[in-house]
C-alpha positions in Angstrom: -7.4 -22.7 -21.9 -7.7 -27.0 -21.6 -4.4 -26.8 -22.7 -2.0 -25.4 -20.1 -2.8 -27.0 -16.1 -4.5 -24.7 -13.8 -1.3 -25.2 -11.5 0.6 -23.7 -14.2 -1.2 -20.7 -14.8 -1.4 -20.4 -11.7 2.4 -20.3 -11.2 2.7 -18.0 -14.8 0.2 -15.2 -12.7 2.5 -15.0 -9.7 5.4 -14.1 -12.2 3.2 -11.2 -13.6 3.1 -7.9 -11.9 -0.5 -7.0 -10.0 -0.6 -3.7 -12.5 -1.3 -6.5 -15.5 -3.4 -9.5 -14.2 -6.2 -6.5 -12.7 -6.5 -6.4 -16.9 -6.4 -9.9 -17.4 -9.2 -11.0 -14.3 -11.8 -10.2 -17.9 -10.1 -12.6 -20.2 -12.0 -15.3 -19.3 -14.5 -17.3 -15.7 -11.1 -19.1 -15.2 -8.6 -16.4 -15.0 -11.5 -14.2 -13.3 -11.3 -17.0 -10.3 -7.8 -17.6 -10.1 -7.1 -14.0 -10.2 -9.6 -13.1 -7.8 -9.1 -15.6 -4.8 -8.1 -13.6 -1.8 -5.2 -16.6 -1.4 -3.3 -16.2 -4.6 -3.5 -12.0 -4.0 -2.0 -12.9 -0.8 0.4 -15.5 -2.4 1.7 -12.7 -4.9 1.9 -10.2 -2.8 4.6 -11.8 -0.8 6.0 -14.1 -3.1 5.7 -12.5 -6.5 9.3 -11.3 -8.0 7.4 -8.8 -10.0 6.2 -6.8 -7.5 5.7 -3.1 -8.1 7.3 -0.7 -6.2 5.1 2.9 -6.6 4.4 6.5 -5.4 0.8 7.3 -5.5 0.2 11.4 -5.5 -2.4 13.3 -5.2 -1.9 16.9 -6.9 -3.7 19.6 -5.2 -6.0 17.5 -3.3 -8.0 16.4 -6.1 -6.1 14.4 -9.0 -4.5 11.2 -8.6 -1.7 9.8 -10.1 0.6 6.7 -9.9 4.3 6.2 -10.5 6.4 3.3 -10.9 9.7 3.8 -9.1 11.3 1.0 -10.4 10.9 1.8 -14.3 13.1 4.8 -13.3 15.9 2.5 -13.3 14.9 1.6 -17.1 17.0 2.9 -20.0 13.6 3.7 -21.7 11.9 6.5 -20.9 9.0 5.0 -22.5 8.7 2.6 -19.8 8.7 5.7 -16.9 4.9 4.7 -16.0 2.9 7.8 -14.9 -1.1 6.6 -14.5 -3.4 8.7 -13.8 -6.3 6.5 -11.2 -9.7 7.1 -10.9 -11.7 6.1 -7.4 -15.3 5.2 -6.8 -15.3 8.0 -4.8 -15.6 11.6 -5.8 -12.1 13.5 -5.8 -13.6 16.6 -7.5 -12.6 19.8 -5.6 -14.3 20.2 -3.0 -13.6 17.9 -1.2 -9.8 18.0 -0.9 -7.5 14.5 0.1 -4.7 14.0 1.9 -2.1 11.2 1.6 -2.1 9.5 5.2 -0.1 6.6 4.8 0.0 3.4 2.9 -0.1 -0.6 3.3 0.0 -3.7 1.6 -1.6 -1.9 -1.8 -3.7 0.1 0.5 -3.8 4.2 0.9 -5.2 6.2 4.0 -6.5 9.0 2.3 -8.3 12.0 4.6 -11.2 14.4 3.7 -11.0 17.8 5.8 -13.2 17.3 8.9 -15.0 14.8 7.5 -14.4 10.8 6.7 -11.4 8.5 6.3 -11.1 6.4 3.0 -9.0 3.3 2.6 -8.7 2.8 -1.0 -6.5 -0.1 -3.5 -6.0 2.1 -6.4 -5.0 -0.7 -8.4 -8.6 -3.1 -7.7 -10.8 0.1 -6.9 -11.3 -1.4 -3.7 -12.6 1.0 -0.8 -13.8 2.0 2.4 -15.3 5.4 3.8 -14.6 5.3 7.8 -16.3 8.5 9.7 -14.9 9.5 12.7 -17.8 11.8 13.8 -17.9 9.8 16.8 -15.2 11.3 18.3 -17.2 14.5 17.5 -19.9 13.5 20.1 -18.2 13.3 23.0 -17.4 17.4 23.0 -19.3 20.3 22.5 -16.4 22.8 21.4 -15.1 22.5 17.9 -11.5 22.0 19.1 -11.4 18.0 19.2 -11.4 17.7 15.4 -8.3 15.4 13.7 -6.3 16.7 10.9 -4.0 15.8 8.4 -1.2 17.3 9.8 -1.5 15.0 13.3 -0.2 11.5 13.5 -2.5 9.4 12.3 -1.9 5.9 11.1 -2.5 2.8 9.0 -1.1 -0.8 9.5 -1.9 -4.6 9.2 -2.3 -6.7 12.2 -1.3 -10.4 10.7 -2.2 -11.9 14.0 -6.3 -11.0 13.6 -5.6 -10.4 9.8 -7.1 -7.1 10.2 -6.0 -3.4 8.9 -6.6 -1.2 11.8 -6.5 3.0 11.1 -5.3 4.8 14.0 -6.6 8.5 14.6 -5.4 10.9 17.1 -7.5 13.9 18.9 -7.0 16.2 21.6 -9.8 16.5 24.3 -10.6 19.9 25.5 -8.2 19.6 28.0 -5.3 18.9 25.7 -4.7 15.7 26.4 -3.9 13.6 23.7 -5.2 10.4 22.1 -5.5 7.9 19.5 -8.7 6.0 18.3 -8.4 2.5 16.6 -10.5 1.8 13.7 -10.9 -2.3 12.8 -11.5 -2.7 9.0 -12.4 -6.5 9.7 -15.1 -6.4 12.7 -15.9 -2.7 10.6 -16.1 -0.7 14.3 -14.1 1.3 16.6 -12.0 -0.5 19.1 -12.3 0.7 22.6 -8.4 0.7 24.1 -6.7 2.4 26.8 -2.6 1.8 25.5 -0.8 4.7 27.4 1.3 7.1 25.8 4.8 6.8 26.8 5.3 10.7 27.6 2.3 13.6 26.4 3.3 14.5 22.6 1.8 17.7 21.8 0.3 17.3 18.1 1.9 20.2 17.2 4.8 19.2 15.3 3.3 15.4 14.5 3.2 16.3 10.6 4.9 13.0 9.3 2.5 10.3 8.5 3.0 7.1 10.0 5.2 4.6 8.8 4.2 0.7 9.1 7.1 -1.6 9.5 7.1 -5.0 11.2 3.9 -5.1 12.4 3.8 -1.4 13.7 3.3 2.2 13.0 6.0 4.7 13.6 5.6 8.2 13.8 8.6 11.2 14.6 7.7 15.0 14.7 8.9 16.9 12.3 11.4 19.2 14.3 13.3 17.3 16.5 13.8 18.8 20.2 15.5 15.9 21.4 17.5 12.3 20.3 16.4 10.5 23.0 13.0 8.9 22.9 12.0 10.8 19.5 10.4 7.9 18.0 6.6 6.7 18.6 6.1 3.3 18.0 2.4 1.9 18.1 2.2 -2.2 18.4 -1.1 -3.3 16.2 -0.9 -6.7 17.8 -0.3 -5.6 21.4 -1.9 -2.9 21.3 0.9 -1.1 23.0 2.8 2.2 22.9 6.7 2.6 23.0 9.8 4.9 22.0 13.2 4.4 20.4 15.6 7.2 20.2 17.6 8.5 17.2 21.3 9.1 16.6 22.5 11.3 19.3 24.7 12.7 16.6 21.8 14.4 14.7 21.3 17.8 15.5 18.1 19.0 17.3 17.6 22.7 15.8 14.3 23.8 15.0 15.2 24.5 11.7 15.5 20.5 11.0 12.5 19.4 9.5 13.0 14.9 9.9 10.4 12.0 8.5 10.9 8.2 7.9 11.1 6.1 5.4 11.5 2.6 4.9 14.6 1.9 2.5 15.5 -1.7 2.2 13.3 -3.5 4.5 14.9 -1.0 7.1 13.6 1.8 9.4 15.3 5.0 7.8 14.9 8.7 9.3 16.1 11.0 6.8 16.2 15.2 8.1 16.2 18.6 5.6 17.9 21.4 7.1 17.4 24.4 5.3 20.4 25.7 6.3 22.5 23.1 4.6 23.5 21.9 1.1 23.1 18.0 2.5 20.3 15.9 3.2 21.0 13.3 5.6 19.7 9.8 5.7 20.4 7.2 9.0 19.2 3.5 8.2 18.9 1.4 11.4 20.2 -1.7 9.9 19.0 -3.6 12.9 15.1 -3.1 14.2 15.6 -1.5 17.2 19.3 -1.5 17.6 20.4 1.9 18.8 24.1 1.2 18.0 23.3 -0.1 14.5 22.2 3.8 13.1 24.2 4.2 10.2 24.4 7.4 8.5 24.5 8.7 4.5 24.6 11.8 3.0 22.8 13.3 -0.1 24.6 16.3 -2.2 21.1 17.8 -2.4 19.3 19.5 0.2 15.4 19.1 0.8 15.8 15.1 -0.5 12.9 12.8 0.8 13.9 9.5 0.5 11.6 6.9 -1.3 13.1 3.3 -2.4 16.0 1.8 -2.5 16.7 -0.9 -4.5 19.1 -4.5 -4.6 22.1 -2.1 -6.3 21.7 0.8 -4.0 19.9 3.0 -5.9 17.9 5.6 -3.9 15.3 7.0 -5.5 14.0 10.3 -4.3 12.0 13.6 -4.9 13.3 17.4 -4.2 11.2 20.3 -3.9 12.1 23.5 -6.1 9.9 26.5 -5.8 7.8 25.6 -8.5 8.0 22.1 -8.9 8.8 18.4 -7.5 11.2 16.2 -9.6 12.9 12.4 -8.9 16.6 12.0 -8.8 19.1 9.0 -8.1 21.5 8.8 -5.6 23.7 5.3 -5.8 24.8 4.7 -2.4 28.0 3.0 -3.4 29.0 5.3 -6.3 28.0 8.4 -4.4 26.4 9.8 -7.2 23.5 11.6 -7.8 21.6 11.5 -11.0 18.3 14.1 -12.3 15.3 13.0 -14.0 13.6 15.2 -16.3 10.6 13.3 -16.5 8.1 13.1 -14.1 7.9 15.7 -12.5 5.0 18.0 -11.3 3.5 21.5 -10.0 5.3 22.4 -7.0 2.2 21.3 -4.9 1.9 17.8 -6.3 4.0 16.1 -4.1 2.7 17.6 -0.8 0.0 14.3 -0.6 1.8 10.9 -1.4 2.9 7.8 -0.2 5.4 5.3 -1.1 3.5 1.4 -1.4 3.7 -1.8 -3.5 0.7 -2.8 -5.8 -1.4 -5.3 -5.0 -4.7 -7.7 -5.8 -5.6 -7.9 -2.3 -9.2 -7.5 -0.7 -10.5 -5.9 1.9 -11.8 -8.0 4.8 -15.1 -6.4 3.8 -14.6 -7.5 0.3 -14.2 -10.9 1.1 -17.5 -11.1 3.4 -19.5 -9.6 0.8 -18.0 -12.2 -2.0 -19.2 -14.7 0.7 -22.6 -13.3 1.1 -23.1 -12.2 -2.6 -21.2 -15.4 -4.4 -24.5 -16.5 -6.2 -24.8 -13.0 -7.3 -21.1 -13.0 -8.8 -21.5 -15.9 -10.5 -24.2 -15.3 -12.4 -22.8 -12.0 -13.2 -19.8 -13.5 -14.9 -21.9 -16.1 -16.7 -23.9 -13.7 -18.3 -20.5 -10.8 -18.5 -18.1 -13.7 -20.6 -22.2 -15.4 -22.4 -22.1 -11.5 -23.8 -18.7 -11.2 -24.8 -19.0 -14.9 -27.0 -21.9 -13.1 -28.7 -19.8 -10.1 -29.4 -17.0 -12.5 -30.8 -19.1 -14.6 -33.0 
């Protein structure tokens, strides 16, 4: 360890992917602190070229797994990474999860009628939100959130807080949404307007954080115009944008987004077709800039797409839920065998990149607790010299 410079182990971690220095935080007190600090997981993160692109499922509610999307691209099935992860938390049926949404290494996961969990599958970090108090204000059983309503997770970089966003409908039917603050670890009391009344009906997509907000669009489209909701974490604001006005607006149509190279994408599955089709809006926010690809496969949910223009998606079968490859430029589509999963497998996932970062309660707790830690570690690594010798 005296022989290398801290500096260039330091530069060495942010080369390794997050999936292999959570290992190596035990080699030794240095490695531990390096690996640990809150400001090289947030230097990885977003400066690390070997980041990990994943899917994290959840099959039937109660197992959860982890694939690496970009070892598909690997000649070597060997290297097609399927972990299974194991939470603090009990996942044992009951209760059932849902996949709500993901960011920066973080999952939304929700518990029927019960609490919201914010986990990093890859640090075991985690936080159990309740939203009872919502259930106070109402008598009648109707007001209660569920999975299939558009909630929302996202990162505010201006308060460097994750906020949770949950929606509800009074017994009037009115609809709204209650923010959660991770950081300050309370409810935030906001009025933002909603553009037009949405009817949680239809609001099945999760939603989608992407430059600084969360995006939601129902999944039958009725109209192109004002389709998507757009929720601004650091304004605290409401807007719409509208999709193509090409798309068609049947009630067969069932639409979602997806974020495919670092752009807003809004992919549809008509059952009544042979095509999935994909339109990328190459500019945030620029109607005119919807630009539209088709998939020979129907029932195609987009995931990743990578530097070469290799889309990586899943397809539903009757019984099952495989990946495939669909090179943009080449226009062709490629079937792999392996993974794949139970035909209910992929109805609770979400598409994030690993990461070592902490939760702003982690962080006050390593404050509040750093005597504790230390001594921890000094006896941990004291115990592991006795083993060796």
């Amino acid at each position: 360890m005296n022989i290398l410079p801290v500096e260039l182990i330091h530069r060495i971690f942010l080369r390794v992917p997050a999936k292999h220095l959570a290992g190596l935080r035990y080699v030794s007190k240095l490695w531990y602190s390096l690996i640990s600090d809150p400001h090289f997981a947030e230097l990885h993160f977003h400066h690390s070229p070997a980041s990990t692109n994943a899917c994290f499922v959840i099959e039937k509610g109660t197992v959860a797994y982890f694939v690496d999307l970009d070892a598909l691209f690997s000649d070597n099935n060997d290297a097609l990474q399927v972990r299974k992860v194991s939470p603090r938390f009990k996942m044992e049926s009951p209760p059932h999860f849902e996949v709500l949404g993901s960011c920066r290494g973080f999952v939304l996961l929700h518990q029927h009628e019960s609490f919201l969990v914010v986990w990093n599958p890859l640090t075991g970090s985690s936080k159990l939100i309740s939203h009872s108090h919502i259930a106070s204000r109402f008598k009648h059983k109707g007001w209660l959130p569920w999975e299939d309503h558009p909630y929302g997770f996202g990162y505010d970089a201006s308060q460097d807080d994750y906020l949770v966003v949950v929606p509800w409908h009074d017994k009037h039917g009115q609809d709204h949404f209650d923010c959660f603050s991770l950081r300050t670890n309370s409810w935030i009391d906001f009025n933002a307007a909603l553009p037009k009344p949405l009817g949680f009906l239809h609001w099945h997509s999760p939603g989608l954080f992407f430059n600084g907000a969360i995006h939601w669009v129902p999944s039958i489209l009725n109209d192109y115009r004002d389709a998507i909701l757009i929720f601004d974490l650091k304004e605290r604001t409401f807007s719409m944008i509208s999709v193509p006005e090409q798309l068609e607006t049947r009630s067969w149509i069932y639409s979602g987004l997806a974020l495919l190279g670092g752009c807003l994408a809004l992919y549809n599955r008509n059952i009544g077709r042979v095509k999935t089709e994909i339109w990328v809006m190459k500019e945030y926010k620029v109607h005119s800039s919807w630009t539209l690809y088709q998939i020979p496969t129907f029932d195609f949910r987009p995931l990743y797409l990578s530097s070469a223009m290799d889309l990586i998606g899943k397809r539903y079968t009757p019984d099952k839920s495989e990946f495939y490859i669909y090179n943009l430029r080449e226009e062709r589509l490629q079937h792999f065998k392996y993974p794949s999963f139970p035909g209910a497998a992929f109805e609770a996932d979400a598409v994030y990149t690993e990461s070592l970062l902490p939760l702003p309660s982690d962080i006050k707790d390593k404050d509040e607790e750093g005597e504790k830690g230390h001594q921890f570690l000094h006896d941990f690594f004291e115990q592991l010299d006795v083993a060796k010798g």
